[in-house]
GUBA-991103 format. One line per 4 residues: for each residue x, y negated, z of C-alpha. Coordinates in nm, 4 decimals. Layout:
<sites>
X:Y:Z | ...
</sites>
This chain:
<sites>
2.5920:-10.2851:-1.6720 | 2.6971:-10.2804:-2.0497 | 2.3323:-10.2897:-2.2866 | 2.2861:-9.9941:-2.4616
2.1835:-10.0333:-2.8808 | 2.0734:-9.7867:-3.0934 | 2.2846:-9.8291:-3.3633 | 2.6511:-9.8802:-3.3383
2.8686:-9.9453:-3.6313 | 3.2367:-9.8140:-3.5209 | 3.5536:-9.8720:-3.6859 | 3.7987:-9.5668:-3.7071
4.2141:-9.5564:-3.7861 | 4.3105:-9.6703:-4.1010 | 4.6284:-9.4432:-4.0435 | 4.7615:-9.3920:-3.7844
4.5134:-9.1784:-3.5608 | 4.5793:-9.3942:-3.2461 | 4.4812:-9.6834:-3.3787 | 4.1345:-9.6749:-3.2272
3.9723:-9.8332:-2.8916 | 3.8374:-9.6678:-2.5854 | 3.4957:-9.8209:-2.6437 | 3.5121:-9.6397:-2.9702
3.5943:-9.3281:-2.8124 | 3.2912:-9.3884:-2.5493 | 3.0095:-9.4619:-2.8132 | 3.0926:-9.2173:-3.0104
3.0932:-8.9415:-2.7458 | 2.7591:-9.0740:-2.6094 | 2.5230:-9.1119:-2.9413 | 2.3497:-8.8544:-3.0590
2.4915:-8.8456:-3.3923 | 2.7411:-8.9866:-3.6280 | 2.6711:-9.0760:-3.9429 | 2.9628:-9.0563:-4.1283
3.0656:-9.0445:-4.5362 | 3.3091:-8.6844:-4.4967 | 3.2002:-8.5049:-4.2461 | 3.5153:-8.3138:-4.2725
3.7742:-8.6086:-4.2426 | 3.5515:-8.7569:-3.9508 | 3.5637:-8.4264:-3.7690 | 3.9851:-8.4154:-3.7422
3.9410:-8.7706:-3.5500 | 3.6628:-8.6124:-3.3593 | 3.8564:-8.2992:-3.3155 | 4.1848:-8.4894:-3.1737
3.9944:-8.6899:-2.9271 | 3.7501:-8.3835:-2.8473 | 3.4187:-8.5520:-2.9208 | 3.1773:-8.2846:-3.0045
2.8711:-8.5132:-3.1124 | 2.6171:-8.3924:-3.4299 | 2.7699:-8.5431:-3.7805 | 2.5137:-8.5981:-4.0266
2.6944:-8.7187:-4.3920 | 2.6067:-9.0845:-4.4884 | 2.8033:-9.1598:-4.8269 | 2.6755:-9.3998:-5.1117
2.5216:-9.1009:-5.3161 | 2.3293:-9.0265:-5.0462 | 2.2562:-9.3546:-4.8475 | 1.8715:-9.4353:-4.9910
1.7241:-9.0347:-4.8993 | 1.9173:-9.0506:-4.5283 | 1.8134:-9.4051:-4.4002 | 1.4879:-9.2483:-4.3787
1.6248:-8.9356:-4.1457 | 1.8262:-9.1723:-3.9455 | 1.5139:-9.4441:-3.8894 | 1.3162:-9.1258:-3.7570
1.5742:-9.0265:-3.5468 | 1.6278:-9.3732:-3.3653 | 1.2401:-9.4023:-3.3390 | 1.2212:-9.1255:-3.1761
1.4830:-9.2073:-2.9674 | 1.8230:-9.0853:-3.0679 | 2.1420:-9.3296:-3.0551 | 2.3303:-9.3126:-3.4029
2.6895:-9.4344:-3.4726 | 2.7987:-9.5340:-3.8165 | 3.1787:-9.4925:-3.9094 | 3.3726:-9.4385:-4.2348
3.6096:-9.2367:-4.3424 | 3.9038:-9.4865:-4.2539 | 3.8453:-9.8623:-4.0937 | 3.5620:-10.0921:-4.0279
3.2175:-9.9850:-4.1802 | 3.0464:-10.2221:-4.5059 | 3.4086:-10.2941:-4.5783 | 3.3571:-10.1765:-4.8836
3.2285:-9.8490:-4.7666 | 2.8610:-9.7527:-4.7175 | 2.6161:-9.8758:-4.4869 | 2.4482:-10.2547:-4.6342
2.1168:-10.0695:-4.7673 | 2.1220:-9.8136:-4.3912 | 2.1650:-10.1804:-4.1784 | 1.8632:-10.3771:-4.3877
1.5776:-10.1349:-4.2940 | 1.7455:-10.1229:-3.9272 | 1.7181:-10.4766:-3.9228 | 1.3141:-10.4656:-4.0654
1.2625:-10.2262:-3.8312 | 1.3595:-10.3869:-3.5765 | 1.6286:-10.1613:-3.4473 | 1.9214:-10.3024:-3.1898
2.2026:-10.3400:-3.3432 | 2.5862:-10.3885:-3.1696 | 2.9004:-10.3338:-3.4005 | 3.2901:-10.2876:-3.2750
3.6065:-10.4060:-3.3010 | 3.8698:-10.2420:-3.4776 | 4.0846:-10.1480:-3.7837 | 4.0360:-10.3344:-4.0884
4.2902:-10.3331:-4.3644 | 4.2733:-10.6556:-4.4449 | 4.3175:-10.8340:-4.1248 | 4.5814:-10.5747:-4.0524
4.7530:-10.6778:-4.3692 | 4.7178:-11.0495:-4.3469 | 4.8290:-11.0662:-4.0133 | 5.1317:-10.9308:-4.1816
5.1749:-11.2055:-4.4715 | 5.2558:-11.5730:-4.4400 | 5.0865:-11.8522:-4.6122 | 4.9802:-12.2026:-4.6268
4.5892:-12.1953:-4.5713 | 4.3652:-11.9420:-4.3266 | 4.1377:-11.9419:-4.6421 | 4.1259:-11.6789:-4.8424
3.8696:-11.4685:-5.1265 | 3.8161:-11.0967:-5.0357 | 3.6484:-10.9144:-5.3903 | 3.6721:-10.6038:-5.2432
3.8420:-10.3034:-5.4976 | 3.9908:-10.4850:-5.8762 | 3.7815:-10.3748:-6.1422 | 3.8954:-10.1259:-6.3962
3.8874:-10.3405:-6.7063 | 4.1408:-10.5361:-6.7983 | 3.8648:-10.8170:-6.9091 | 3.7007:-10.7735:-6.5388
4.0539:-10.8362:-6.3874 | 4.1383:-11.1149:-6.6063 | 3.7797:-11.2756:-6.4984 | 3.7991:-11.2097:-6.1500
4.1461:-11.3403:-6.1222 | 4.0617:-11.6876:-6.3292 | 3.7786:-11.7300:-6.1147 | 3.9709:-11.7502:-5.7514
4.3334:-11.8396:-5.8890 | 4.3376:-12.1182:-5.7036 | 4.2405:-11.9625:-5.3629 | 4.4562:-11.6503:-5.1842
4.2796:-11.3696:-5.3793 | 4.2922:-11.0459:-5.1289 | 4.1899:-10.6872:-5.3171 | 4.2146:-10.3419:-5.2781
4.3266:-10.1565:-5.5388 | 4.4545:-9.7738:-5.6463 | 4.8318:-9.6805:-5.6033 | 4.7664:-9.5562:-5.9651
4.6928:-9.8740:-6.0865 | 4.8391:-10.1564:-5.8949 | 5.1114:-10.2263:-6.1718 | 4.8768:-10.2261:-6.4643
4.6556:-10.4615:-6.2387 | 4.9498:-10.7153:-6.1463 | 5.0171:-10.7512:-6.5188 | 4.7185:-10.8091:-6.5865
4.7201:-11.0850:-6.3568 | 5.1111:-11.1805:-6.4500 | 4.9721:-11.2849:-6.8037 | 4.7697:-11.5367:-6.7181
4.9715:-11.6918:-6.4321 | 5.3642:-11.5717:-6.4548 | 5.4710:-11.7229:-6.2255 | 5.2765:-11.7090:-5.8788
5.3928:-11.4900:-5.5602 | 5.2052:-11.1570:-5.4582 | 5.2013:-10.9630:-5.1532 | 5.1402:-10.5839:-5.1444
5.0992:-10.3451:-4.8356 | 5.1099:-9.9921:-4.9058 | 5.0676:-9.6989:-4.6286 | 4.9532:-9.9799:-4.3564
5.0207:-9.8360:-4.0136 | 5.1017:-9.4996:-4.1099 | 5.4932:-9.3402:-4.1326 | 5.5985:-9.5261:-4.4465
5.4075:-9.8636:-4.3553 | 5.5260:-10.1651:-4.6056 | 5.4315:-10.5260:-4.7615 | 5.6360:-10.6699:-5.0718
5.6286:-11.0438:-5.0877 | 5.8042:-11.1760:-5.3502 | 5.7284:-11.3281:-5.7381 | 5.5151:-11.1051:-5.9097
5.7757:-10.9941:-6.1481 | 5.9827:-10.9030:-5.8570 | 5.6893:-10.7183:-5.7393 | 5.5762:-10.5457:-6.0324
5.9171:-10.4088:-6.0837 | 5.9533:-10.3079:-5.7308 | 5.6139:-10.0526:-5.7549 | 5.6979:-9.9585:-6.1383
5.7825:-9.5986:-6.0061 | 5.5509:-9.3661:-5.8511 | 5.3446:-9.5377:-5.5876 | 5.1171:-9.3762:-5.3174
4.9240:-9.4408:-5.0495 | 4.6285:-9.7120:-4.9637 | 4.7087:-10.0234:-5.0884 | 4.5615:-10.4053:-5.0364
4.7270:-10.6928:-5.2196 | 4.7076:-11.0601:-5.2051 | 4.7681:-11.3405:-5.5138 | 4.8915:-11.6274:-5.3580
4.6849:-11.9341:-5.4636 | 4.8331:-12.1367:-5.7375 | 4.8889:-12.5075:-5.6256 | 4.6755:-12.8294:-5.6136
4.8808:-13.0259:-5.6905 | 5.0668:-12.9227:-5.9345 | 4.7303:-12.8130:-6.1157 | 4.6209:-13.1791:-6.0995
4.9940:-13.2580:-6.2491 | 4.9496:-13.0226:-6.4842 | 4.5728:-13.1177:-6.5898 | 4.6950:-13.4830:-6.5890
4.9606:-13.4251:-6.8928 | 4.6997:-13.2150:-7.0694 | 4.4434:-13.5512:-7.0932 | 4.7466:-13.7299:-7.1776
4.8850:-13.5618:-7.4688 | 4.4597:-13.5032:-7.5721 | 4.4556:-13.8653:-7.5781 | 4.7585:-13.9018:-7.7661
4.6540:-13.6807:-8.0711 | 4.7844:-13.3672:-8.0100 | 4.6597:-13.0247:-8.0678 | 4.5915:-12.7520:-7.8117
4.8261:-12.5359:-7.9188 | 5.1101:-12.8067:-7.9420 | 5.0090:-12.9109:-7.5660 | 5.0105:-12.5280:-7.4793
5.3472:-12.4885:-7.5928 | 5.4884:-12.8535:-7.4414 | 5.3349:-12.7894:-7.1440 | 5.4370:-12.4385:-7.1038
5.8269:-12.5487:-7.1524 | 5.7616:-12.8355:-6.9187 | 5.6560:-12.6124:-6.6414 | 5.7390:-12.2988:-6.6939
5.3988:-12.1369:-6.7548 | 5.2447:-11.9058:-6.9296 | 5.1106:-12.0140:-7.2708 | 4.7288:-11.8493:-7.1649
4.7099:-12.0276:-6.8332 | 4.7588:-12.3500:-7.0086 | 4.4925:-12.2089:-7.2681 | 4.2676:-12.1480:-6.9949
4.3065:-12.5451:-6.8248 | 4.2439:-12.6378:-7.1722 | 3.8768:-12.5382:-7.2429
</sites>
C-alpha cells in the first residue's frame, strides 16, 4: 500500500498538456486542495483531465499570509498539493518559505517526478562534463549579467531568461568572452519546440528577430586548458616588462579573444 503525505509538491506540463504522469493525475484528484500560483491557468489542466479539487492561489505576493491557512488546513487534517503554473515547483517558482514551516512543523512531505525545463533542455544539448551552474532567471542589468557570467565562465552556465531579452543578454555575455558556444531552447515541448547550438555570434544573429516563447539557455564553459595557456603567457609577458594593455592586445591577437576577457585574467 503506497504511504499517504500531507503535502505533495507536483510538477505540471511545461507545454505540452500531456506531458504529465498518472501519479500526478492521482494526487491531485485525491488532496483536498491545490495550492497553486494562477488559479486560472491551473484550472485548464484541471479542466482537461477533469479534476474538480478546491484551488486556493499560492504566488510569491502572497506566500508569507497563506502558509498560515495551509498549516491549519493540514493540521486539521486536509491533504494539500503544491504545483506551479508550468513545471516542477521551487524551480524558480514559489514554495521555499510554504516547505520551511512544513518542515518545523513537522508535516510529511513526498514530492514527484516530472517536467522540468532544464533537464528537458539538457537532455537535449551535448557537452563534455555532467556539471553544470543553474542561476535561475539572468538579471536585468547589464552589470548583474556581466557579474554573474564572470563568476561561472568556466563552468556550463544554464539560465532562464525572457524571449524579449535573450539577445541583449547574449551580448552582454559575447563581450566578455566572443568566442564561446551557446545553446538556446525556445517553445520546449510545445508545437514550435527548438535548441540553437552554435557560436554565440551565430546564435545571437539567429534570435535577432522577434523571438517568443519560454526560453532556457546554456554558456558552454570556457576551457581549462587553454585558460591555464592563456594565464601562463600573461605571467610571462608580466615578467618580461610589459604593460597590461600591451599583453591585452598580444594576447588577444594570439588567441583570438576579446580584449575584456583578457582584462578580466589580468587583475
Amino acid at each position: 500500500m503506497t504511504k499517504k503525505f500531507q503535502f505533495y509538491i507536483v510538477p505540471t506540463p511545461i507545454g505540452n498538456i500531456k506531458d504529465i504522469t498518472l501519479r500526478a493525475i492521482e494526487i491531485l484528484k485525491e488532496v483536498d486542495i491545490i495550492a497553486c500560483e494562477d488559479s486560472r491557468v491551473t484550472q485548464k489542466l484541471l479542466n482537461h483531465y477533469e479534476i474538480k479539487t478546491k484551488t486556493l492561489s499560492y504566488h510569491k505576493y502572497n506566500e508569507r499570509e497563506r502558509v498560515d491557512l495551509i498549516l491549519s488546513e493540514l493540521k486539521n487534517g486536509k491533504r494539500v498539493a503544491l504545483v506551479s503554473d508550468a513545471g516542477t515547483p521551487l524551480i524558480c517558482d514559489p514554495g521555499s518559505i510554504l516547505l520551511e514551516e512544513l518542515r518545523k512543523n513537522q508535516i510529511t512531505v513526498s514530492a514527484l517526478t516530472g517536467s522540468c525545463a532544464i533537464t528537458t533542455f539538457l537532455s537535449q544539448v551535448p557537452r563534455k562534463t555532467e556539471e553544470y551552474t543553474f542561476i535561475g532567471f539572468l538579471p536585468k542589468t547589464d552589470k548583474q549579467i556581466q557579474d554573474i557570467y564572470l563568476k561561472h565562465k568556466y563552468s556550463n552556465m544554464v539560465f532562464y531568461d525572457s524571449p524579449n531579452r535573450i539577445v541583449k543578454s547574449l551580448q552582454i555575455i559575447k563581450n566578455i568572452s566572443s568566442n564561446i558556444k551557446v545553446a538556446v531552447g525556445r517553445e520546449l515541448t510545445k508545437l514550435f519546440e527548438e535548441i540553437v547550438i552554435d557560436d554565440i555570434d551565430k546564435v545571437i544573429e539567429y534570435f535577432s528577430g522577434d523571438v517568443k516563447g519560454e526560453i532556457v539557455a546554456m554558456t558552454f564553459a570556457i576551457e581549462s586548458d587553454n585558460l591555464q595557456n592563456i594565464q601562463d603567457k600573461i605571467e610571462i609577458l608580466k615578467s618580461k616588462g610589459f604593460k597590461s594593455k600591451e599583453i591585452a592586445e598580444i594576447i588577444s591577437s594570439l588567441y583570438n579573444l576579446n580584449k575584456n576577457e583578457i582584462k578580466n585574467a589580468l587583475y
